[in-house]
N, C-alpha and C positions, 0 to 999 in steps of 0.2 A: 111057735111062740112069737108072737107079736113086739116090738120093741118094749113098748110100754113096759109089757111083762117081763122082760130082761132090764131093765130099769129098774125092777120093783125089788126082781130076784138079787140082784148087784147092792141095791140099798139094804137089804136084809141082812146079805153076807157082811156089808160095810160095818152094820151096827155090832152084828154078833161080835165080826174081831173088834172094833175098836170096844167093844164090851169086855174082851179078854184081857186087851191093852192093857186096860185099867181097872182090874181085878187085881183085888191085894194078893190073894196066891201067887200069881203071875208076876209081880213084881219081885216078892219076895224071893220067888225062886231066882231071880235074875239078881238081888241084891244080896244072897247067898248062895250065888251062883255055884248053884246046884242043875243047872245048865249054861247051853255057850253064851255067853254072854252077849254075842252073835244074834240069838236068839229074839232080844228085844229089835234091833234092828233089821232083820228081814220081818218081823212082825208089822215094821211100820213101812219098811219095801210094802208092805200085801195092799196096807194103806192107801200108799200113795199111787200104786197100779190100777190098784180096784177105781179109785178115786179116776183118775186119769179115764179109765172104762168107762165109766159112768158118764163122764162128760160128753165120750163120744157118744153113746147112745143118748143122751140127753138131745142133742143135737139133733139127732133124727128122729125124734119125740116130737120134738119142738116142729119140725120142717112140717110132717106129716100133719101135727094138732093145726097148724097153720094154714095149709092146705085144703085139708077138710073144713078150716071156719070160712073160707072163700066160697067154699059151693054154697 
């Protein structure tokens, strides 16, 4: 799998969850917490990791497009 393509994969995952985030089900279960409450918080842990990932492969995205525009 080529960066790019983990890039893409990472961006997709990124939306799904931040998609769930912010899904009224999803809240509500947290605001009647009828789960750990915990729950919202390691959701936005997945965020801020994924997010953090992403940059690093961004970076080597970025080297290689860079690279290839020189030749």
């Amino acid at each position: 799998m080529e960066p790019i393509e983990i890039l893409k994969e990472f961006n997709s995952c990124y939306i799904n969850i931040q998609t769930i985030a912010q899904n009224e089900n999803w809240l509500l279960l947290i605001a009647d917490k009828k789960i750990d409450p915990e729950a919202a918080a390691h959701l936005g842990d997945t965020l801020h990791y994924l997010g953090e990932a992403m940059g690093c492969v961004e970076e080597i995205v970025e080297v290689k497009f860079n690279q290839e525009a020189e030749v």
